[in-house]
PDB file of the backbone (N, CA, C, O) and the ligand in Angstrom, with CONECT records:
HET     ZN  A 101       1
ATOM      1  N   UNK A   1      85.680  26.812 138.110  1.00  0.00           N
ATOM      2  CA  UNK A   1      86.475  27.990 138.478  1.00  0.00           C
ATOM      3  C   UNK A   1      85.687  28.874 139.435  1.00  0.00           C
ATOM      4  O   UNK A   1      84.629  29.416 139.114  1.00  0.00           O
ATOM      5  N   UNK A   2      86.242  28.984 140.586  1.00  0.00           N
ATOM      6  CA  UNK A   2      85.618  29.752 141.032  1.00  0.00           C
ATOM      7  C   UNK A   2      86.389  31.917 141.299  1.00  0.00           C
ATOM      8  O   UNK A   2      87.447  32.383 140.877  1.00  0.00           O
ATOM      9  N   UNK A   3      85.557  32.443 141.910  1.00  0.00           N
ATOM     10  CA  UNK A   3      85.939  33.484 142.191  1.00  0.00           C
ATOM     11  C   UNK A   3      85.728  34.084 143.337  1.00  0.00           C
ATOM     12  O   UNK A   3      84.544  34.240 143.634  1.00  0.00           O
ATOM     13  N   UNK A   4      86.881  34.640 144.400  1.00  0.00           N
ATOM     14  CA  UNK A   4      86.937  34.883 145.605  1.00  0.00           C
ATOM     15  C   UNK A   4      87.269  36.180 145.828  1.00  0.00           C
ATOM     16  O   UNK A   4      88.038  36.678 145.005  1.00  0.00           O
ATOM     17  N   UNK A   5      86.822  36.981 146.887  1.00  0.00           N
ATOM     18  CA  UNK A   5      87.590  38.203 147.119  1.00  0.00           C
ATOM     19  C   UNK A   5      88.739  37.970 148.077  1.00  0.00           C
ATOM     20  O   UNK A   5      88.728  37.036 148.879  1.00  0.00           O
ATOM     21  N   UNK A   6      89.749  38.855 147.973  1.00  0.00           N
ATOM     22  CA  UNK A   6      90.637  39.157 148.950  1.00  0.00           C
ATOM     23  C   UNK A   6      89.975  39.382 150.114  1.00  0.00           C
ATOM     24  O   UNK A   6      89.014  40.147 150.199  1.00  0.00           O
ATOM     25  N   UNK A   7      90.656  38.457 151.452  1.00  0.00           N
ATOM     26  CA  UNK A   7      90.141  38.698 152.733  1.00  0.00           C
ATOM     27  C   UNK A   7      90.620  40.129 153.459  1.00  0.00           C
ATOM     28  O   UNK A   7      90.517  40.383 154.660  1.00  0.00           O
ATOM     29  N   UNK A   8      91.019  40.761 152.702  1.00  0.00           N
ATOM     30  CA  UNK A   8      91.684  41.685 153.155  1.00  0.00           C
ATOM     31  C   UNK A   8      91.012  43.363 152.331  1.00  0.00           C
ATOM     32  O   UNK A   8      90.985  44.316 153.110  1.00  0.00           O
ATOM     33  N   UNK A   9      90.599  43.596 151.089  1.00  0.00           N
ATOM     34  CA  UNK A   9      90.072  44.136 150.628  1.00  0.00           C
ATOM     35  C   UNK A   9      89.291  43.546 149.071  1.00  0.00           C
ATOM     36  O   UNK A   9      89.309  42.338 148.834  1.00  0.00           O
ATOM     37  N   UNK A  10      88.735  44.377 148.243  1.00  0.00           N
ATOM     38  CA  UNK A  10      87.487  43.848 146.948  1.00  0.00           C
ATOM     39  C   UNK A  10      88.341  43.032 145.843  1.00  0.00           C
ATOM     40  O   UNK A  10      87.735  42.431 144.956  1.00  0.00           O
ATOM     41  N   UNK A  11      89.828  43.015 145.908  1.00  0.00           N
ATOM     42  CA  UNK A  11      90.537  42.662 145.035  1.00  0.00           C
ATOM     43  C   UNK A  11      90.017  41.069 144.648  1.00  0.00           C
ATOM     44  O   UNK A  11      89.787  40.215 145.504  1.00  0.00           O
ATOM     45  N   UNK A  12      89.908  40.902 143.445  1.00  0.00           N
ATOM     46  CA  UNK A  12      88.851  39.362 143.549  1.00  0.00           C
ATOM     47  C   UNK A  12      90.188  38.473 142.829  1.00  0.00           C
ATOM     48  O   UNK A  12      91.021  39.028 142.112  1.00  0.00           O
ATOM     49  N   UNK A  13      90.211  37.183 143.125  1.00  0.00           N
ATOM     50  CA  UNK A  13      90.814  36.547 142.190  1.00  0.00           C
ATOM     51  C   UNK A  13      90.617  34.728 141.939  1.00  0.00           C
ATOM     52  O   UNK A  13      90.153  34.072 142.872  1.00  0.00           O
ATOM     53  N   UNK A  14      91.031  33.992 140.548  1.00  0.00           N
ATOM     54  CA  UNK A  14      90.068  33.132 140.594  1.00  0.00           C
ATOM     55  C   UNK A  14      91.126  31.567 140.673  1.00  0.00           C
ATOM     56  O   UNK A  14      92.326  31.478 140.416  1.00  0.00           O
ATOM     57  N   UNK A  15      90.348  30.676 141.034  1.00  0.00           N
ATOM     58  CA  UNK A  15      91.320  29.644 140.362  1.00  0.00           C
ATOM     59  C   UNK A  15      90.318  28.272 141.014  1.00  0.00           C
ATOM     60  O   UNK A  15      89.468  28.397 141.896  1.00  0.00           O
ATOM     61  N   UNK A  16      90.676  27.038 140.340  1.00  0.00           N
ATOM     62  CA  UNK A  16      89.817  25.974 140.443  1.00  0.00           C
ATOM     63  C   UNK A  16      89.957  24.930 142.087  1.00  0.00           C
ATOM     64  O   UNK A  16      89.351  24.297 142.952  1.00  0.00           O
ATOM     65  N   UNK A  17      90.960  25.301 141.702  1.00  0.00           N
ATOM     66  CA  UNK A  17      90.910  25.244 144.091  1.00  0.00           C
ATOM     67  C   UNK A  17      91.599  25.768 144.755  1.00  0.00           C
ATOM     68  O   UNK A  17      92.503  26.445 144.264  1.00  0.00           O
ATOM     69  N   UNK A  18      91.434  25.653 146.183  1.00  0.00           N
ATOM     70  CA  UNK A  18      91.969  26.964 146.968  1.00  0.00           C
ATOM     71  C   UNK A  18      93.342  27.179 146.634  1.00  0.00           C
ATOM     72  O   UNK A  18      93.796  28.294 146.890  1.00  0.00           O
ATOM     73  N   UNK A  19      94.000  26.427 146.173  1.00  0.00           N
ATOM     74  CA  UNK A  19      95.647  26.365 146.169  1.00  0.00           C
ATOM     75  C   UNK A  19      95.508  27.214 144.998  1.00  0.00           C
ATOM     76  O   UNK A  19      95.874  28.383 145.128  1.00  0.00           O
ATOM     77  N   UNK A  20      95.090  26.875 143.990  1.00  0.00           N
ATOM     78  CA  UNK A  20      95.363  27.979 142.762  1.00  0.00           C
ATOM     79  C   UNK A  20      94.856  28.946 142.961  1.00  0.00           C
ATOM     80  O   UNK A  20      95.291  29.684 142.077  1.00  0.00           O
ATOM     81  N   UNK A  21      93.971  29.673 143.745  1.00  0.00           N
ATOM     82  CA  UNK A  21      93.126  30.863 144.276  1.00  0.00           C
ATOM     83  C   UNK A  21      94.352  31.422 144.854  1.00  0.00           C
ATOM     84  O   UNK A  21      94.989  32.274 144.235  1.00  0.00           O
ATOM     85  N   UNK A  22      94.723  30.990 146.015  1.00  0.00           N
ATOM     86  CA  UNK A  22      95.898  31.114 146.542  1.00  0.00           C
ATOM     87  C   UNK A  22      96.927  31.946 145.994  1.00  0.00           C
ATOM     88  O   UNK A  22      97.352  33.046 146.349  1.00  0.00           O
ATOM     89  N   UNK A  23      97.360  30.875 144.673  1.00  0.00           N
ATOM     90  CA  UNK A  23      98.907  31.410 144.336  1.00  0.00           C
ATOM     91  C   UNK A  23      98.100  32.310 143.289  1.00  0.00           C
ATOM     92  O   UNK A  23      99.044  32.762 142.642  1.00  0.00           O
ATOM     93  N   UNK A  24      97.266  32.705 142.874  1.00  0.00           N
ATOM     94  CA  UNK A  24      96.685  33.571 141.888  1.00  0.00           C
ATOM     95  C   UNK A  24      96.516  35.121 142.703  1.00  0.00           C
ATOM     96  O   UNK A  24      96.493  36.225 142.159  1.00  0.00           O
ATOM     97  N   UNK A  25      96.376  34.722 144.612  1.00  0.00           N
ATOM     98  CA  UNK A  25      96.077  36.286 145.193  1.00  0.00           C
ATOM     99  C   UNK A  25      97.359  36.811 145.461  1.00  0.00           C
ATOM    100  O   UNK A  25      97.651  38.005 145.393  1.00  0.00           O
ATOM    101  N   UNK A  26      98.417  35.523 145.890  1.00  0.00           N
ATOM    102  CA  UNK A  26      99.732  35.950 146.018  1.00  0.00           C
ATOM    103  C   UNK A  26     100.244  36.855 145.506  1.00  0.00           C
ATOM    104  O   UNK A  26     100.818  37.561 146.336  1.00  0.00           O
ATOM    105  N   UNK A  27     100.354  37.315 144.178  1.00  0.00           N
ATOM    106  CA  UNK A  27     101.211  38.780 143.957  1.00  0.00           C
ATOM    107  C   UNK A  27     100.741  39.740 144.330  1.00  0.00           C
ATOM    108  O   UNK A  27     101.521  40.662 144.566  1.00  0.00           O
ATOM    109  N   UNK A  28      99.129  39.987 144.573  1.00  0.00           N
ATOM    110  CA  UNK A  28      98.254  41.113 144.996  1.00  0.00           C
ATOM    111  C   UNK A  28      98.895  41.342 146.098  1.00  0.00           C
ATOM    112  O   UNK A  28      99.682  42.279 146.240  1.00  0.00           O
ATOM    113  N   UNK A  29      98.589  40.443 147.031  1.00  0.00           N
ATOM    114  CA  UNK A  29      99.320  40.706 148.473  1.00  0.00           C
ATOM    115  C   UNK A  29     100.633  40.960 148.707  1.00  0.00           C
ATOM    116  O   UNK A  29     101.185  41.562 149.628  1.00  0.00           O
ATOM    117  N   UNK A  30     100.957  40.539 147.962  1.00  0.00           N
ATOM    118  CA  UNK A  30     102.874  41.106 148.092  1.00  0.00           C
ATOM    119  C   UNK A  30     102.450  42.640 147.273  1.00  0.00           C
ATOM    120  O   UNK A  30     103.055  42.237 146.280  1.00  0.00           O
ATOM    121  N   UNK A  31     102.161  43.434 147.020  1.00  0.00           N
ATOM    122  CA  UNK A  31     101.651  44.439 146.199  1.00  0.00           C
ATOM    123  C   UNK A  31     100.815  45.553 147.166  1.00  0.00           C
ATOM    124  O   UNK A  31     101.269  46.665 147.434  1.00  0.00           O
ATOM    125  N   UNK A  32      99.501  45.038 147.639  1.00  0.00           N
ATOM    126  CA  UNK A  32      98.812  45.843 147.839  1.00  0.00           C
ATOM    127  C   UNK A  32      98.786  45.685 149.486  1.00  0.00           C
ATOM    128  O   UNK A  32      98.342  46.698 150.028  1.00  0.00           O
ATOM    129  N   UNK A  33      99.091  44.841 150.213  1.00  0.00           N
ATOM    130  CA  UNK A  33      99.280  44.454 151.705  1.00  0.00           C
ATOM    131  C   UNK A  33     100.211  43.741 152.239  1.00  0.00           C
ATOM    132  O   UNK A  33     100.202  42.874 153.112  1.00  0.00           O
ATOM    133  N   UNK A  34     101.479  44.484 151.246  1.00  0.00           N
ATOM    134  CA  UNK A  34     102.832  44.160 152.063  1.00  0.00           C
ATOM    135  C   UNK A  34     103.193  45.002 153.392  1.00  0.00           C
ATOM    136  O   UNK A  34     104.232  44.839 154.033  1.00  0.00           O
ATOM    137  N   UNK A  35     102.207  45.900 153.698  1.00  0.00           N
ATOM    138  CA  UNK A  35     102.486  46.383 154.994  1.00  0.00           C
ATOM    139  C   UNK A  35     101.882  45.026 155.827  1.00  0.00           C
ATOM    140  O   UNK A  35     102.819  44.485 156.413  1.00  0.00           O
ATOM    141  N   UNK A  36     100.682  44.367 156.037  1.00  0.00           N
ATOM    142  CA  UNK A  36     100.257  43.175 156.123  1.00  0.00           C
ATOM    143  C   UNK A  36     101.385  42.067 156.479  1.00  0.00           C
ATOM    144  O   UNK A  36     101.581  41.574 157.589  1.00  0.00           O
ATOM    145  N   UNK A  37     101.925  41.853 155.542  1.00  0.00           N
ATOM    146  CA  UNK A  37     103.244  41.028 155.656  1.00  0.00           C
ATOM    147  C   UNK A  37     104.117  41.895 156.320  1.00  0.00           C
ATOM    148  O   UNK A  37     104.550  41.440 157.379  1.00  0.00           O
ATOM    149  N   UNK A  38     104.534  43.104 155.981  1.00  0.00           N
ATOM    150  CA  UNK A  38     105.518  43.100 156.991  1.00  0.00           C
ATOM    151  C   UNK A  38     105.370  43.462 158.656  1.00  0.00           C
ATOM    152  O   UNK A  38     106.271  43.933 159.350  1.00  0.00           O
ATOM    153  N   UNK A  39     103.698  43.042 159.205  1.00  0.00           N
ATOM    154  CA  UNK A  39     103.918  43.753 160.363  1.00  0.00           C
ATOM    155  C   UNK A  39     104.381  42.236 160.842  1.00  0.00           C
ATOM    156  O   UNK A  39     104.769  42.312 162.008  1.00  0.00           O
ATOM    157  N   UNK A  40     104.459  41.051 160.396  1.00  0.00           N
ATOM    158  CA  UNK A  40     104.381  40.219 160.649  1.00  0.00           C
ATOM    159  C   UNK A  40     105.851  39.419 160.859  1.00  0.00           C
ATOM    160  O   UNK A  40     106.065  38.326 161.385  1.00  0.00           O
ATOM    161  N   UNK A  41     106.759  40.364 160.259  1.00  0.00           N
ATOM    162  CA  UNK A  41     108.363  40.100 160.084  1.00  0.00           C
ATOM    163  C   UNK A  41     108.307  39.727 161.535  1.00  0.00           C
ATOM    164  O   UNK A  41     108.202  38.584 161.980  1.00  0.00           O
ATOM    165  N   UNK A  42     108.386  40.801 162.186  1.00  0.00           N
ATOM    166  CA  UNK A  42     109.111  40.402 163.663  1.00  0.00           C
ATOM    167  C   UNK A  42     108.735  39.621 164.795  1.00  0.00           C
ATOM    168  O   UNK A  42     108.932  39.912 165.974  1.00  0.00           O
ATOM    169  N   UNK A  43     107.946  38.185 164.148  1.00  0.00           N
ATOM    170  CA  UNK A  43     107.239  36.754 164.575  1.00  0.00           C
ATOM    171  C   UNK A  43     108.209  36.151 164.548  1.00  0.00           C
ATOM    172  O   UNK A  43     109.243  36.563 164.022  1.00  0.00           O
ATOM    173  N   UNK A  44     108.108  35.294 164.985  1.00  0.00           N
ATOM    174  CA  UNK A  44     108.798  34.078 165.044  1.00  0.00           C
ATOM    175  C   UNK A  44     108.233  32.897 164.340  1.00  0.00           C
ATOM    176  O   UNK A  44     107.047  32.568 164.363  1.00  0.00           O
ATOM    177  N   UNK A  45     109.596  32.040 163.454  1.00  0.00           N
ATOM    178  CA  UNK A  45     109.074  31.230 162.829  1.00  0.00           C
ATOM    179  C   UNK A  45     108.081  30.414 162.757  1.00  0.00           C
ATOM    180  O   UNK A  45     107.559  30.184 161.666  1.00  0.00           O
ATOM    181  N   UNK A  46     107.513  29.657 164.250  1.00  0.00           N
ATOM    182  CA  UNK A  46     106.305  28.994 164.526  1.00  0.00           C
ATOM    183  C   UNK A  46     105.461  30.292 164.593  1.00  0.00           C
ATOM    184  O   UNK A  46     104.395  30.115 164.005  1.00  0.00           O
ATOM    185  N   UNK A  47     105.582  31.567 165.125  1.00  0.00           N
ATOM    186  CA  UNK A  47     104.205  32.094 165.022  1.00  0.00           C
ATOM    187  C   UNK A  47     103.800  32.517 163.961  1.00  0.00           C
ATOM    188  O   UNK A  47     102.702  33.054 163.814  1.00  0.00           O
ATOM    189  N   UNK A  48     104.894  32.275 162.800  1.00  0.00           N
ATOM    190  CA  UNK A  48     104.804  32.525 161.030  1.00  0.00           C
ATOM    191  C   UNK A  48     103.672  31.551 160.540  1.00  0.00           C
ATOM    192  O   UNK A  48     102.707  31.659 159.784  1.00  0.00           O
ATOM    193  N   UNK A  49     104.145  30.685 161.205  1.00  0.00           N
ATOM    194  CA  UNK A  49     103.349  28.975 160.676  1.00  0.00           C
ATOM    195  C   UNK A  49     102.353  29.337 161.466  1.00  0.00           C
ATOM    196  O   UNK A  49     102.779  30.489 161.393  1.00  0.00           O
ATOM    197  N   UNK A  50     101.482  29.437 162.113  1.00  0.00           N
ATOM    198  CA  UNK A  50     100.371  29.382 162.868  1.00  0.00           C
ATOM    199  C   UNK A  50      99.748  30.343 162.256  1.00  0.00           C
ATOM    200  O   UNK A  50      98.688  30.000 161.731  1.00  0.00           O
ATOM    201  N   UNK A  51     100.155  31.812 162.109  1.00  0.00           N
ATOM    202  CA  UNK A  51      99.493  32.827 161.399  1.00  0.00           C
ATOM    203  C   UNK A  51      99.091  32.210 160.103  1.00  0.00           C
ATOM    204  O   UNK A  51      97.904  32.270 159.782  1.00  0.00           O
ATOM    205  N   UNK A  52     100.045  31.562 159.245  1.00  0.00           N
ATOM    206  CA  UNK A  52      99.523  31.076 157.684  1.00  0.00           C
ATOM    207  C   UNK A  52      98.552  29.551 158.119  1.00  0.00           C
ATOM    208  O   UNK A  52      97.777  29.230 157.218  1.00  0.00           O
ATOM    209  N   UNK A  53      98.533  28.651 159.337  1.00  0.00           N
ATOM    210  CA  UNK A  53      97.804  27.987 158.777  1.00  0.00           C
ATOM    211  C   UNK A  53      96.363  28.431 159.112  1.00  0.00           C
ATOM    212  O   UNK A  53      95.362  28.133 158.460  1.00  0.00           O
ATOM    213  N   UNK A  54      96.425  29.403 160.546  1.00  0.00           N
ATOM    214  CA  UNK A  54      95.218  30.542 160.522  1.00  0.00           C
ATOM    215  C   UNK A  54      94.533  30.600 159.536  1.00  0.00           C
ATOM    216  O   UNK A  54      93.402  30.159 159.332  1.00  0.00           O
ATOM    217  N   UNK A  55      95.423  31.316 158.711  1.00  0.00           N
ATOM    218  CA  UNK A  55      94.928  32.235 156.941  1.00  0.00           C
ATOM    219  C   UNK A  55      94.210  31.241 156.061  1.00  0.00           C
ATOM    220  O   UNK A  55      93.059  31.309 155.630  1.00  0.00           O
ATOM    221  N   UNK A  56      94.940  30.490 155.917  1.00  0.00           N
ATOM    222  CA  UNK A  56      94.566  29.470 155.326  1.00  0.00           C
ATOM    223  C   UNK A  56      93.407  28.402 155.348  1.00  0.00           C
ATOM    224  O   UNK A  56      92.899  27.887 154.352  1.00  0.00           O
ATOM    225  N   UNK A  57      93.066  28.150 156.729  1.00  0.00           N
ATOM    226  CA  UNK A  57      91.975  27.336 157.517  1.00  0.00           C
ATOM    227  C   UNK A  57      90.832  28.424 156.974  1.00  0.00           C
ATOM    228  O   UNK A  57      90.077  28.243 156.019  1.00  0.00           O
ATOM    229  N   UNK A  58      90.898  29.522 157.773  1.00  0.00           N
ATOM    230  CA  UNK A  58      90.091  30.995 156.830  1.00  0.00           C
ATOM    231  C   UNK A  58      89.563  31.136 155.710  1.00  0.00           C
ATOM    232  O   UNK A  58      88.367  31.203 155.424  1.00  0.00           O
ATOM    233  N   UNK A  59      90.668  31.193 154.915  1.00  0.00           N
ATOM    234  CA  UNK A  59      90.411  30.915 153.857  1.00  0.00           C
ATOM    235  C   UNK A  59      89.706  30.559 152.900  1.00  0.00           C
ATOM    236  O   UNK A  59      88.962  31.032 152.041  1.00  0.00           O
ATOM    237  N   UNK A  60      90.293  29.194 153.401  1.00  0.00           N
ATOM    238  CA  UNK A  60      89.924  27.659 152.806  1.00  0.00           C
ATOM    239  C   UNK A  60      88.327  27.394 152.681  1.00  0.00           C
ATOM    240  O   UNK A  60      87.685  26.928 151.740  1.00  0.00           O
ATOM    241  N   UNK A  61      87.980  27.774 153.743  1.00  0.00           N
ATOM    242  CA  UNK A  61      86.457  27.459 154.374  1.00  0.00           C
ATOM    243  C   UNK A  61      85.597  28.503 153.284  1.00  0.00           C
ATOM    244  O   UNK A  61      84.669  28.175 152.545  1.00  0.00           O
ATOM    245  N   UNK A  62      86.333  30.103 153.467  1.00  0.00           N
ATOM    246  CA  UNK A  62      85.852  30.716 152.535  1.00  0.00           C
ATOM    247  C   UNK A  62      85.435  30.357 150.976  1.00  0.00           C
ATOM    248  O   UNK A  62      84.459  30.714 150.317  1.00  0.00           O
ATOM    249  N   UNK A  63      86.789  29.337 150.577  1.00  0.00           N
ATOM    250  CA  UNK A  63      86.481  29.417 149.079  1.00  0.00           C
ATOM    251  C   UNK A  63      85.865  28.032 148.927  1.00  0.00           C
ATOM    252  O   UNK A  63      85.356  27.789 147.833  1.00  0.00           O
ATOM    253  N   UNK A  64      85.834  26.963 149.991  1.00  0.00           N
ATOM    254  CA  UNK A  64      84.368  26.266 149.813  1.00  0.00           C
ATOM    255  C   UNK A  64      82.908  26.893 150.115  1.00  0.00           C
ATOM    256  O   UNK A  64      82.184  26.208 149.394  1.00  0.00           O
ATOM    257  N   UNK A  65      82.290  27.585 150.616  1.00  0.00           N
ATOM    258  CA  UNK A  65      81.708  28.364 150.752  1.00  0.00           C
ATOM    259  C   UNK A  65      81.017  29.112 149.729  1.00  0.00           C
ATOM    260  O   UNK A  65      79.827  29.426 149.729  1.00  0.00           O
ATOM    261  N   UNK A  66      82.160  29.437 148.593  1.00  0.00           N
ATOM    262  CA  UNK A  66      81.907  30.473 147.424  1.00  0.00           C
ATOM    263  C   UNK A  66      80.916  29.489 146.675  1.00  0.00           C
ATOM    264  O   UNK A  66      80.388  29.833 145.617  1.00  0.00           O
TER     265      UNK A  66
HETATM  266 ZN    ZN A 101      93.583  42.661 148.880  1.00  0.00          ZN2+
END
């Protein structure tokens, strides 16, 4: 199990790979940086997908790393 911070602020959260890290930061972010998400509404669907696999590549690297 590991434990990661939010790339975004100290909010930490844990899970045994990035995918469960993931869906474990998910409600934070709908919560605490839905301004975050919503500056992002007025993208377009591919630049939706590029921004998340961004995040994710990011991420990812991060919580091998940890
Ligand atoms: Zn956060």
């Amino acid at each position: 199990m590991k434990t990661l911070k939010c790339d975004l602020c100290n909010h930490e959260a844990q899970g045994e790979t990035f995918e469960e890290w993931m869906n474990a930061l998910k409600p934070h972010y709908g919560e605490a940086h839905a301004d975050v998400i919503h500056s992002k509404s007025g993208l377009s669907d591919e630049e939706k997908r590029k921004e998340m696999m961004k995040w994710m590549a990011e991420n990812r690297a991060r919580f091998d790393a940890a």
